[in-house]
C-alpha positions in Angstrom: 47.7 -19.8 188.9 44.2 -21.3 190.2 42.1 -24.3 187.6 39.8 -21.6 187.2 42.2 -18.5 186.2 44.0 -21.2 184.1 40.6 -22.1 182.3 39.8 -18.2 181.8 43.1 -17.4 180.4 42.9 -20.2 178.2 39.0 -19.7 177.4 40.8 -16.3 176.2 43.9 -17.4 174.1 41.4 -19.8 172.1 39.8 -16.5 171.0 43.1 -14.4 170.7 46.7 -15.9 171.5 47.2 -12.2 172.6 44.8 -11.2 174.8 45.2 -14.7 176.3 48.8 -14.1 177.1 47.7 -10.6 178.6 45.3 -11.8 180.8 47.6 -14.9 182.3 50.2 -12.6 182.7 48.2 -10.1 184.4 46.5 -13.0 186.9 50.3 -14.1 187.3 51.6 -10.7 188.3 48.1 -10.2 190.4 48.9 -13.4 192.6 52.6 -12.7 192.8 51.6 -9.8 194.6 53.2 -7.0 191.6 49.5 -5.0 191.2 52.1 -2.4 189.1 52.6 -5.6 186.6 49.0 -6.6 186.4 47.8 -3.4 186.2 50.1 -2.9 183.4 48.8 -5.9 181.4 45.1 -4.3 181.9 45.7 -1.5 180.4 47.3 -2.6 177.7 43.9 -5.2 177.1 42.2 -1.8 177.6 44.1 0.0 175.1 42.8 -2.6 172.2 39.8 -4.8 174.1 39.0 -7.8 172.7 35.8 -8.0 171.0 35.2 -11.7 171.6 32.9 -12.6 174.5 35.4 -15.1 176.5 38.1 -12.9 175.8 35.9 -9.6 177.3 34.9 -11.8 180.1 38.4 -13.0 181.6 39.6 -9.1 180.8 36.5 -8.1 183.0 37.9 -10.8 185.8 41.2 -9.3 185.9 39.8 -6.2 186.0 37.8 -7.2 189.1 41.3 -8.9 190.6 42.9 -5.9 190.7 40.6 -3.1 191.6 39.2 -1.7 188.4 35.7 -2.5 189.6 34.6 0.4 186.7 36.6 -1.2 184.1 35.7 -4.9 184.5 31.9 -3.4 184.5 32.4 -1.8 180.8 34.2 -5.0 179.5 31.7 -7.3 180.9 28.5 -5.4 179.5 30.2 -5.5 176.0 30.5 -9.4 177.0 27.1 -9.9 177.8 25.5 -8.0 175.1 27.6 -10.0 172.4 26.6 -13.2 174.6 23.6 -13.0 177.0 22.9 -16.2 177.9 26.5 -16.9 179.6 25.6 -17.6 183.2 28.9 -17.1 184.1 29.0 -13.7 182.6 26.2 -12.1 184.9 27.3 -13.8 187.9 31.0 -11.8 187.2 29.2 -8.4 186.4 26.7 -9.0 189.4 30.3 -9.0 191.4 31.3 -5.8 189.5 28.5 -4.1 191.1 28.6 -5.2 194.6 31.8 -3.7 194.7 30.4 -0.3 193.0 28.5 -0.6 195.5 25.2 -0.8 193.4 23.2 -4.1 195.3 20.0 -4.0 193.3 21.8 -4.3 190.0 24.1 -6.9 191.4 21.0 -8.8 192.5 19.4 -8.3 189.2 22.4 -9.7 187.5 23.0 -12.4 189.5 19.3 -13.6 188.9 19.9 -13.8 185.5 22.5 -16.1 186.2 20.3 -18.0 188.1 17.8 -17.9 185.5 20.0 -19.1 182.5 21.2 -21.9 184.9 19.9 -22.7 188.4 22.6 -25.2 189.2 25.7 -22.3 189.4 26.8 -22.5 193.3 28.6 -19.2 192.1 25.4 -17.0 191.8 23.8 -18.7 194.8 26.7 -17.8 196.9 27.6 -14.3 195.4 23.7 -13.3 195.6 23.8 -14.5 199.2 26.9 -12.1 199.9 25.0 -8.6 197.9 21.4 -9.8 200.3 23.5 -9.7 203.3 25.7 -6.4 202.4 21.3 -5.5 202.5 20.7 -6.7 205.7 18.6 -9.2 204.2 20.0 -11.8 206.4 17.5 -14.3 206.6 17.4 -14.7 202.5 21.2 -14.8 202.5 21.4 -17.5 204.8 19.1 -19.0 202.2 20.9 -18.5 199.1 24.4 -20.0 200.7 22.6 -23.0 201.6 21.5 -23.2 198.1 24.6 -22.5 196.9 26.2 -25.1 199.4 23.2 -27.9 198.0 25.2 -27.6 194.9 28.9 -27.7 196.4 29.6 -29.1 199.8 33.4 -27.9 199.9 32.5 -24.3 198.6 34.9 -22.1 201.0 33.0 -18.8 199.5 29.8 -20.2 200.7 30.8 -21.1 203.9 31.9 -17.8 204.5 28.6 -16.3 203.4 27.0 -18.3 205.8 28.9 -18.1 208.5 28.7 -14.9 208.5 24.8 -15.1 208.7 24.3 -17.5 211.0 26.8 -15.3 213.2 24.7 -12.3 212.7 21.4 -14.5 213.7 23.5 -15.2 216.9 24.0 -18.5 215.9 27.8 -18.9 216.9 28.7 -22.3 217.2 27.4 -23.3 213.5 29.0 -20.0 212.5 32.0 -20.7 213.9 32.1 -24.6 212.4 31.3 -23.4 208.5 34.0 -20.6 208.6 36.7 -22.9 209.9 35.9 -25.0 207.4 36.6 -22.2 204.8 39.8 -21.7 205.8 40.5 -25.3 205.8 39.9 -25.2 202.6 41.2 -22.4 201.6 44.1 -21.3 204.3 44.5 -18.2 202.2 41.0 -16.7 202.6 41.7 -14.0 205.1 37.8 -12.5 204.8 37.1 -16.0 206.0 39.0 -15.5 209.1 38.0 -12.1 209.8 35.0 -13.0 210.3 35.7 -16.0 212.1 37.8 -13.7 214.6 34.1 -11.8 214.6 32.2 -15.1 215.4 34.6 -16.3 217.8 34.7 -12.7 219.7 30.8 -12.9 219.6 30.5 -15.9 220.8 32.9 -15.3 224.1 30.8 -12.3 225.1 27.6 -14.0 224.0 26.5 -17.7 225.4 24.3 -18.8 222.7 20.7 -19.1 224.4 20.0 -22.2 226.6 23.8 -22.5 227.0 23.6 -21.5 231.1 25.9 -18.8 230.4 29.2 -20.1 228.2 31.6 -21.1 231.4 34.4 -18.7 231.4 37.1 -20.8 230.2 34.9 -21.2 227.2 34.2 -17.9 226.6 38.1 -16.9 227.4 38.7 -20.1 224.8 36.7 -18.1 222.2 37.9 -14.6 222.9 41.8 -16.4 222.3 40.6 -17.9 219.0 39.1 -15.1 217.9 42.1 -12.8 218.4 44.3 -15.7 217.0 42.1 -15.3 213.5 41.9 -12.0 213.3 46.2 -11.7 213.6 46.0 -14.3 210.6 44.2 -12.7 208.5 46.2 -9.4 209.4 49.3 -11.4 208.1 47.5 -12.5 204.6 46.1 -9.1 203.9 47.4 -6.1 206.5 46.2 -3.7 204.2 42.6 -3.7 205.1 41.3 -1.5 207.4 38.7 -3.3 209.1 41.1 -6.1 210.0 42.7 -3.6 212.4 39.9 -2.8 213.6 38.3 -6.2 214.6 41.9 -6.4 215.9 41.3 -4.0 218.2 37.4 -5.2 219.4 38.9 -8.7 219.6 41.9 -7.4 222.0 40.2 -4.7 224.1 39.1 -7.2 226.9 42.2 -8.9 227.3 44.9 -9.1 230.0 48.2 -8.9 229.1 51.7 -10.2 230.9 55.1 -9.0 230.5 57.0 -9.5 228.0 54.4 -9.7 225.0 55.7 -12.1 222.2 57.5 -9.7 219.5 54.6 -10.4 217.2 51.8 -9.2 218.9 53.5 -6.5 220.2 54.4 -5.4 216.9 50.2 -5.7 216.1 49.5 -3.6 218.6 51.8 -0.9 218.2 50.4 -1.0 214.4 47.1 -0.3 215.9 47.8 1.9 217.9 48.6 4.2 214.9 45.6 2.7 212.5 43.2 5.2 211.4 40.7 2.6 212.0 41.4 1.9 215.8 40.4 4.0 218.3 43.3 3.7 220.9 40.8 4.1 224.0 40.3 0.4 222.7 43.8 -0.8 223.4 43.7 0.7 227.4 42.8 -2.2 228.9 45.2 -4.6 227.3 48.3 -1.4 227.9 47.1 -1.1 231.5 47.4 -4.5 232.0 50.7 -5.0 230.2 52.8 -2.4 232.5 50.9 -3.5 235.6 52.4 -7.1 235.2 55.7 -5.4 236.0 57.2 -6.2 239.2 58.7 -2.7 239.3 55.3 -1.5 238.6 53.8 -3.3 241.6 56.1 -2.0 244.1 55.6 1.1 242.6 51.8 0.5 243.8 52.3 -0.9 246.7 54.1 2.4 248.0 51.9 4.3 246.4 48.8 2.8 248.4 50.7 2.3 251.7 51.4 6.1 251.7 48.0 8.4 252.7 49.7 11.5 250.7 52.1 12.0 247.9 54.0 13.7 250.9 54.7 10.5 252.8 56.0 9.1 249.7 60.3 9.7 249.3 60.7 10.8 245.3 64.4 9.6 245.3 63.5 6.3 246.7 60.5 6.0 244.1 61.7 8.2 240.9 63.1 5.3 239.2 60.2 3.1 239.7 58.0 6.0 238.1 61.0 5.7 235.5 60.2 2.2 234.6 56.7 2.8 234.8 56.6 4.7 231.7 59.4 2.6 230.4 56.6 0.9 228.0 56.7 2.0 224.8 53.1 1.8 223.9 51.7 3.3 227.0 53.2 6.4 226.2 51.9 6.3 222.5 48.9 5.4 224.3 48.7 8.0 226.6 49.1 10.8 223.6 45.8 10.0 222.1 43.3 9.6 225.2 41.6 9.8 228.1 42.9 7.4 230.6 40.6 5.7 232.8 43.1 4.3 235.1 43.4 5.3 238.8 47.0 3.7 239.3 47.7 6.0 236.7 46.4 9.5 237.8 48.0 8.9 241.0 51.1 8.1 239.3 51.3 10.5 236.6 50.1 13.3 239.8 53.0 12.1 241.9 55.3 12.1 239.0 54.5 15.8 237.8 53.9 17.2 241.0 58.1 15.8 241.7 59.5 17.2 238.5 57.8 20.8 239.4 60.3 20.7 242.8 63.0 19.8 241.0 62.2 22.5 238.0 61.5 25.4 240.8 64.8 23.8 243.1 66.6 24.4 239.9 67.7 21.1 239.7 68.0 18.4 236.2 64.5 16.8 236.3 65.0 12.8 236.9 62.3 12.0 234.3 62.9 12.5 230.3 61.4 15.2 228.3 60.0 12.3 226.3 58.0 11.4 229.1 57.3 14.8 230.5 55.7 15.5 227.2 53.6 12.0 226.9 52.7 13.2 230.8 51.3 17.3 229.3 49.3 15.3 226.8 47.8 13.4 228.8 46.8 16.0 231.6 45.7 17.8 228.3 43.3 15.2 227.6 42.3 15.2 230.9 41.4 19.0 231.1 43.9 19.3 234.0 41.1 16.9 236.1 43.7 15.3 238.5 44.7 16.6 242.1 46.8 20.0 242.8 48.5 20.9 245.9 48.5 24.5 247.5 51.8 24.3 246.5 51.4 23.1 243.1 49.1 25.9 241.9 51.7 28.6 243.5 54.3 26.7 241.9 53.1 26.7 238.7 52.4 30.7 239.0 56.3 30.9 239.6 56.8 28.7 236.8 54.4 31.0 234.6 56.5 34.1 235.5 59.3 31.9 234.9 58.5 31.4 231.3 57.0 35.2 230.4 60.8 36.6 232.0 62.2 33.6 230.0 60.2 34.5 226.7 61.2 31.9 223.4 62.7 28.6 224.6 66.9 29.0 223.9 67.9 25.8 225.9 66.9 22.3 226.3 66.6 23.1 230.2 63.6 25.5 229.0 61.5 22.5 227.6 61.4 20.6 230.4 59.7 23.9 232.2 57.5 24.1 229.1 56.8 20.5 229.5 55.7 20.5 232.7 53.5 23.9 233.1 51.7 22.1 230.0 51.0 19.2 232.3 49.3 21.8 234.7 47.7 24.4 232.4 47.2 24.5 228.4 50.2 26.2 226.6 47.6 28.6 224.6 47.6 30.3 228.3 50.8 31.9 228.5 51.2 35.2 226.7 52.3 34.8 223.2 51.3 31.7 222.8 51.3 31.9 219.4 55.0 33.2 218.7 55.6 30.3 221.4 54.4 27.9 219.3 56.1 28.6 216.4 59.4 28.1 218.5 58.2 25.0 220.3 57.3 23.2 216.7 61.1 23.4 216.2 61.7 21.4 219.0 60.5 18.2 220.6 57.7 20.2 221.6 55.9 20.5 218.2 53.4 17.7 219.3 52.5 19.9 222.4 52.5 23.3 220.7 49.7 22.1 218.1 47.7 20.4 220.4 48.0 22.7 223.1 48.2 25.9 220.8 47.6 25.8 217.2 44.2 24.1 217.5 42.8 25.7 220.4 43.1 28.9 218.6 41.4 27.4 215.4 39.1 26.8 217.5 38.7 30.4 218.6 38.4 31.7 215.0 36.2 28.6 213.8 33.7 30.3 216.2 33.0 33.0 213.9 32.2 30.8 211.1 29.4 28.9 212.2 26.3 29.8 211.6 23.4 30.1 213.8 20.1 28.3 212.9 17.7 29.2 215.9 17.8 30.9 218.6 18.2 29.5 222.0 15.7 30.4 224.2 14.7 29.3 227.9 16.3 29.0 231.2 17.5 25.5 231.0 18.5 25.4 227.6 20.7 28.5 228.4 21.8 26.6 231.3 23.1 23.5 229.4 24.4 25.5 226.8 26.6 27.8 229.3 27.8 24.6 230.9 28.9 23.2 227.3 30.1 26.4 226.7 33.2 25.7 229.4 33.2 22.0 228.8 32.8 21.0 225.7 31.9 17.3 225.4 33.0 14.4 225.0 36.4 15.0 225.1 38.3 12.9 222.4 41.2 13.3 220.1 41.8 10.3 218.0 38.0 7.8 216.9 37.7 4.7 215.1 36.9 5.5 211.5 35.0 3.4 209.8 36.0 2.3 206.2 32.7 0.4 205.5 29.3 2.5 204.8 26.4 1.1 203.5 23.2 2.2 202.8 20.5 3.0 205.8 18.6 -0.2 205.3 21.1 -2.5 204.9 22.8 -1.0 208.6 19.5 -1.5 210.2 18.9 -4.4 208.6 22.3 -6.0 209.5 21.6 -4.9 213.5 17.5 -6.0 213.2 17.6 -9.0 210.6 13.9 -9.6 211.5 12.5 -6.4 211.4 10.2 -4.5 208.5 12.2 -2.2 206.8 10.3 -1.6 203.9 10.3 2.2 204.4 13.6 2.7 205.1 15.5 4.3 202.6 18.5 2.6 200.8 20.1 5.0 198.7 21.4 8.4 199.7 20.2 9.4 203.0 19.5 13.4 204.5 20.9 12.5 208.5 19.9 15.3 211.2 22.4 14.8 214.2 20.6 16.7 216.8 22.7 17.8 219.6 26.3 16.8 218.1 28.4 17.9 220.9 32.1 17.6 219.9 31.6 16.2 217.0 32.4 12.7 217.4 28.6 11.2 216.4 27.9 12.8 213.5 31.7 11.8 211.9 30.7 8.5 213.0 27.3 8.4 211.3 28.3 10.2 208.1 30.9 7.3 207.6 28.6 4.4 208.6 25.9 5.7 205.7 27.3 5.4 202.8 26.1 8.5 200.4 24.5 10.6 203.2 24.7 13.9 203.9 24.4 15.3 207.9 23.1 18.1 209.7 24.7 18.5 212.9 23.6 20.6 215.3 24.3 21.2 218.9 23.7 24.3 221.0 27.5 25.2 222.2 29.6 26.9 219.9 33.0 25.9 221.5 31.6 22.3 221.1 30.6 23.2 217.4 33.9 24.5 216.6 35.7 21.5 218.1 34.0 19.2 215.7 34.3 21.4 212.6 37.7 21.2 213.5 38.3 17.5 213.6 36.1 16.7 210.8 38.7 19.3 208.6 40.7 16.9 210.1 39.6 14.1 208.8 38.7 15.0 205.6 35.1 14.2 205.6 33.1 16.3 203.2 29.2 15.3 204.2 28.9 17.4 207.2 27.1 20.7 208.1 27.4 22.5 211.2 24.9 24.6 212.6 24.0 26.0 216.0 20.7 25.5 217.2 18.5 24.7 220.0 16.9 21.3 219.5 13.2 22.7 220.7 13.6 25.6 217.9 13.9 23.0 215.0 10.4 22.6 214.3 10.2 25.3 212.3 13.0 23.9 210.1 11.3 23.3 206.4 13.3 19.8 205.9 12.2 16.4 206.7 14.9 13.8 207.0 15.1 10.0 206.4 17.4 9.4 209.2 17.4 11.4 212.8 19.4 10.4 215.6 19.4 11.9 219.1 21.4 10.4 221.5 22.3 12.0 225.6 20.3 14.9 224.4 16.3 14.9 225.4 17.4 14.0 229.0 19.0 17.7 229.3 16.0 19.1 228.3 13.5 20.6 230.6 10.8 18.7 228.4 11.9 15.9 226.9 9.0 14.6 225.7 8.1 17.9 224.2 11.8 17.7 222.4 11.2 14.7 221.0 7.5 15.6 219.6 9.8 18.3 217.5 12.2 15.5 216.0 8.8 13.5 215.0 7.6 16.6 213.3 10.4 16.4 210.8 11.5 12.6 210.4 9.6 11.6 207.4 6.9 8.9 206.9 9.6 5.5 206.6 12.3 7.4 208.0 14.3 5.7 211.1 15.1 7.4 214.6 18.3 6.8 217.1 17.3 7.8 220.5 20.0 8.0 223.8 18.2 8.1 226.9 19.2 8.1 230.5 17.8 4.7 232.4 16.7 5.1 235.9 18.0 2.3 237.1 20.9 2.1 235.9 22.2 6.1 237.1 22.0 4.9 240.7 25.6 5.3 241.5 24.9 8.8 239.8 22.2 9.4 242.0 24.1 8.4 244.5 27.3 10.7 243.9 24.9 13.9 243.0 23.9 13.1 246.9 27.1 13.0 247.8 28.2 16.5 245.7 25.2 18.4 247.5 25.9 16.8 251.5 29.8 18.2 251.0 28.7 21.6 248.5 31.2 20.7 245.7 31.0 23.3 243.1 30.5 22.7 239.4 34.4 24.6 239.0 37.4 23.3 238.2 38.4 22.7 242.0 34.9 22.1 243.0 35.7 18.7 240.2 39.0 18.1 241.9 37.9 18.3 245.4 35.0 15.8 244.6 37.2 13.5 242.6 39.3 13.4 245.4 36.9 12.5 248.1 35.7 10.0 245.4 38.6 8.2 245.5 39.1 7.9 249.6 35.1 6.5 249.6 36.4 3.0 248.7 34.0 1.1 250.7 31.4 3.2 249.2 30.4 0.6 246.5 27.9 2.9 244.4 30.7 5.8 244.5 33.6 3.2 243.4 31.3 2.6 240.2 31.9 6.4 239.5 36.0 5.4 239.3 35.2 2.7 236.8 33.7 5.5 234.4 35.5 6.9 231.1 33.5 10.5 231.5 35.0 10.2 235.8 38.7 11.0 234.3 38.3 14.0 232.6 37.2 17.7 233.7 34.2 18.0 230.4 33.4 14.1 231.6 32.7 14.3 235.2 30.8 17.4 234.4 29.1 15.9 232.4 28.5 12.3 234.7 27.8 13.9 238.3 27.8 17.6 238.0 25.0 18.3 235.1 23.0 21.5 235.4 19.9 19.4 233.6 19.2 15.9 233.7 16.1 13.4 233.8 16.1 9.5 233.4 13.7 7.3 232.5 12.4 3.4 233.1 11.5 1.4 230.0 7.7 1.6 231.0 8.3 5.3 230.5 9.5 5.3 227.0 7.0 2.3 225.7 4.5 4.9 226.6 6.3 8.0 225.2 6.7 5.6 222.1 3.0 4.9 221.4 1.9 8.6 221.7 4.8 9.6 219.6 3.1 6.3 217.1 6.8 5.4 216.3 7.5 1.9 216.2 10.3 0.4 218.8 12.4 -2.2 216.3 15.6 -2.9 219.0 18.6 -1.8 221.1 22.1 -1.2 220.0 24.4 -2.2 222.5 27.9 -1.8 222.7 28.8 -5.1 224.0 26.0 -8.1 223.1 26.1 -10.2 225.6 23.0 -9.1 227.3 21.3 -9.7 223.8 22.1 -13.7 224.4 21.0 -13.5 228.1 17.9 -11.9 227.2 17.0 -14.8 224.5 17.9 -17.0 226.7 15.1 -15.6 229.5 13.0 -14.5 227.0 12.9 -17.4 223.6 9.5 -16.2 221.7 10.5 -12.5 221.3 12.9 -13.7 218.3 13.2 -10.2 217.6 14.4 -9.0 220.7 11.7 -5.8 220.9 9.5 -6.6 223.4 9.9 -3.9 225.9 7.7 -5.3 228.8 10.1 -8.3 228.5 13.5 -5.7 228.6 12.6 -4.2 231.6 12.0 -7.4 233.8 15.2 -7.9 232.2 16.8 -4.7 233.4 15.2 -5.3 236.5 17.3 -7.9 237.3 20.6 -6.6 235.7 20.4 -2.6 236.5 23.6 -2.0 235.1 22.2 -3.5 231.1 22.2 0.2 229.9 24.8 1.8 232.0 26.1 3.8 229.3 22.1 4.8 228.1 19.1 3.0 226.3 20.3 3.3 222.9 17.4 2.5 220.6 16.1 2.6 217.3 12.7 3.5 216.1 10.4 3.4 212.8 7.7 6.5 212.0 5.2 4.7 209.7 4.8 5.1 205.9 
């Protein structure tokens, strides 16, 4: 036990031997790591609380070490009002409420510490952490120095301010005062969490006037960071978030066979974390079976070979074999899109083999675990990759096949179920759903709900979504007929995120400098206009804490999708609705938060669209917007040329046939970009890239114009990766605030492909 637990206990048994004894053994039992034990010795202090102050004070600690955050408040309010001018009582109830997640009485407490005594490095520190849970970063980074004025070694300070100056894109002094938290205290895993944050940062952000970090710098960073964040995953691998910041710090790396038995053993963890998204862990996968020397060979006959016919399968089958020998690509490949060409053509080779052999009546040479791992992922895909003449009459035999066959009876009939999954969804064939019910029995249940069970939800969620407009107009039937066929994005598993927090304290965290006053900070009324799938609006009703979210989107098999994985998930803060985004104006409801993103660009009037979302955002309230950038759509440009000079159809083989010719255009650099695209490896994604019905982009000029009639106030981008943030302070060091939008687009200007994926940008209405 700690000096300080020691002193508590002991502060304790001078008041009462008994509740003394309690509360040591409880802190004993808490450190040992037996929460059963100290929760036992809490309850029995709550069965008969003390009534003196110490004694209600180190009950209210122990309360607060083991999770009874509502407890430790009751017991330190009957501390406090027995003695109120205890510093140290206020700074532990302050505590309580951060983590009741109640800031502005934690604030208010922990000023009353600071009140009653000034000199408690405690309050500073613990004020510091509730202003920067706020996004108050700048008055944070001032009460941790305060608190640090008072005690130089103080590892809780340290933290706090490392974590502000890393948010202030200060890195390297981040960086120095959390290492020297844990060097202080080598336990303190939040200490190098967010040192694996700062380091990870840092490596895809050169702090400004730094030239650009040289790469082995930045690769130095990126291995630190992933070195921290796999620490504090073996102090505490309970918390969510670490797995997370696992997977950001990991996603960019390259990885050689064999992988050390300990990070293999994180990655596969991830790879089944609620709080990962495996799309993350692609890269670092790919990489890993690529180093394979089978692997190469397998691509070096692969290339060499202008069709899968000039290719021998007996001389090749047990490369494939070894190819998805790795363990974690085929977990991997269950849960995703794959954006990865060497693996189309290999998963096409592979499935287009096992269909001779299945037809030829002979044993496939693959396993039916991999055929399986191959359907989901062709699944995922929406069928996108290549088919043969032969293939598609091949798998019509097959189909007749399985309808003379009817329920599976022998393991020989998965491996035909297997594969016609890898060419056509399973909710296809007739009786699907008495074929499901056989399949589950086998090692086909992972294929019969995915390919069955939920598309057929699907179907009879349909029914149960209401309609809130109309939809009305040529294009907006247009887009919606599209959506209609291919719902989008495609996705199966997300990152969730086990962190809310208020509106303001969000913004705040991604726009320390700007004026938030308006915002709101409590519970928040979110309109998610043009939801698709339903990814967005799960991801915004987790990141605001106490919010409730309209979603609304004008597809219904989209709609239904998302109802469907929200169920899912279990989140409860969601409301589905179909409706056409330039019909919501007549909606009574005004909302504090409105977000909008790869919507107005589909519209036939996007500026009229957004006039509509103004019209009921209220005065305060903050506005995401998505939007298309001209500049950086000229490989899309460039492929919608290349759709209309060949007359590729918007169909299923219209999307092969173009994907195809995609591929053989490798000395077509703006084309190539298309193969480096998530949305270019699925059927609903290259839809949605090349092959839109509707679409309009936009320069920044544009939008600071569309901004000032609108009278919304432009407060910053959210990026997905920040290292253009740093290389835009670096070109630009008086906007502090990084909103000058003359400034971003001589930035853009220069770097075209800044807001590949959209301008992403948030926006203020005024009070």
């Amino acid at each position: 036990m700690g000096e300080k637990k020691r002193r508590l206990a002991a502060r304790a048994a001078g008041q009462s031997p008994h509740f003394g004894e309690l509360i040591a053994q409880g802190l004993r039992a808490r450190e040992a790591g037996d929460l059963e034990g100290a929760d036992r010795a809490f309850s029995a202090l709550l069965s008969r609380p003390p009534v003196e102050p110490d004694a209600l004070n180190a009950s209210g600690v122990l309360g607060l070490r083991i999770g009874r955050h509502a407890d430790a408040e009751k017991l330190l309010l009957a501390a406090i009002a027995r003695t109120p001018d205890e510093a140290a009582y206020h700074v532990n109830l302050g505590i309580a409420y951060r983590r009741l997640g109640k800031p502005a009485l934690a604030v208010e407490q922990l000023q009353s510490a600071l009140n009653l005594d000034p000199g408690v490095a405690e309050a500073h520190a613990n004020l510091g952490n509730v202003l920067l849970d706020m996004g108050q970063v700048l008055a944070a980074l001032a009460s941790f120095e305060r608190a640090l004025a008072i005690r130089r070694d103080y590892a809780d300070a340290l933290n706090g301010l490392g974590s502000a100056q890393r948010s202030l894109g200060r890195f390297a002094s981040a960086c120095e005062n959390l290492e020297r938290a844990v060097a202080i205290d080598p336990s303190f895993h939040e200490a190098y969490s967010n040192l694996a944050v700062a380091r990870t940062a840092w490596a895809v952000q050169p702090e400004p006037s730094s030239d650009s970090a040289p790469v082995p710098v930045a690769d130095q960073n990126a291995k630190l960071g992933l070195e921290a964040i796999s620490t504090a995953l073996r102090l505490c691998p309970e918390n969510p978030v670490y797995w997370a910041q696992f997977a950001d710090g990991i996603k960019h790396f390259d990885l050689e066979y064999p992988v050390g038995g300990s990070l293999r053993e994180l990655l596969s963890r991830a790879l089944d974390h609620p709080a990962v998204n495996p799309a993350s862990l692609a890269r670092p996968v790919s990489s890993l079976v690529s180093s394979h020397t089978s692997v190469a060979e397998l691509r070096r006959q692969l290339s060499a070979a202008r069709t899968f016919e000039a290719v021998e399968w007996p001389a090749v089958k047990q490369l494939v074999a070894d190819f998805f020998g790795e363990a974690l690509l085929l977990r991997l490949l269950e849960d995703v899109v794959y954006p990865n060409a060497l693996l189309e053509r290999v998963v096409t080779f592979a499935r287009r083999a096992t269909l001779r052999e299945i037809l030829d009546r002979q044993s496939p040479s693959l396993p039916l675990a991999v055929l399986v791992t191959i359907a989901h992922q062709c699944f995922n895909a929406e069928y996108v990759y290549d088919e043969s003449a032969e293939e598609v009459s091949g798998v019509e035999r097959l189909s007749d096949e399985l309808l003379r066959l009817g329920n599976p009876e022998n393991r020989a009939a998965l491996h035909w179920y297997a594969i016609y999954a890898s060419y056509r969804p399973l909710h296809s064939l007739a009786q699907a759903e008495q074929i499901a019910g056989e399949l589950e029995k086998t090692p086909l249940r992972s294929l019969a709900v995915r390919q069955i069970r939920e598309p057929l939800e699907e179907r009879r969620l349909r029914a149960e979504i209401p309609a809130l407009t109309g939809v009305a107009g040529e294009v907006s039937r247009a887009v919606q007929t599209q959506y209609e066929s291919n719902p989008y994005p495609r996705w199966v598993r997300a990152q969730r995120n086990f962190v809310p927090n208020s509106v303001r304290a969000v913004l705040g965290g991604l726009f320390p400098l700007a004026d938030l006053g308006g915002v709101v900070d409590g519970p928040a009324r979110v309109l998610v206009a043009g939801c698709g799938s339903g990814q967005h609006p799960i991801d915004t009703a987790q990141r605001f804490r106490d919010s409730s979210v309209l979603a609304v989107d004008l597809s219904l098999a989209s709609l239904a999708y998302a109802v469907r994985k929200t169920r899912e998930l279990g989140v409860k803060s969601i409301e589905y609705r179909q409706a056409d985004l330039l019909a919501l104006g007549s909606l009574p409801e005004r909302f504090d938060v409105i977000e909008c993103s790869g919507v107005l660009h589909h519209l036939e009037d996007p500026a009229a669209g957004w006039q509509v979302l103004c019209s009921l955002l209220r005065p305060g309230g903050a506005m995401r917007i998505g939007l298309y950038s001209e500049l950086a759509r000229a490989h899309v440009l460039r492929a919608r040329q290349f759709i209309a000079e060949h007359g590729f159809e918007a169909t299923p083989e219209g999307i092969r046939e173009c994907r195809a010719a995609v591929f053989a255009r490798a000395d077509d650099e703006l084309l190539a970009k298309l193969t480096r695209r998530q949305d270019f490896y699925s059927m609903s994604g290259c839809r949605d890239l090349i092959f839109h019905v509707q679409e309009q982009r936009f320069t920044l000029p544009q939008i600071a114009a569309m901004l000032e009639r609108l009278k919304l106030k432009f407060i910053g981008f959210e990026l997905p990766e920040g290292g253009s943030f740093a290389r835009y302070r670096d070109q630009f060091p008086d906007d502090a605030a990084l909103c000058h939008l003359e400034n971003w687009h001589r930035f853009e200007t220069a770097s075209p492909d800044t807001f590949q994926r959209m301008y992403q940008f948030w926006t203020l209405k005024p009070v």
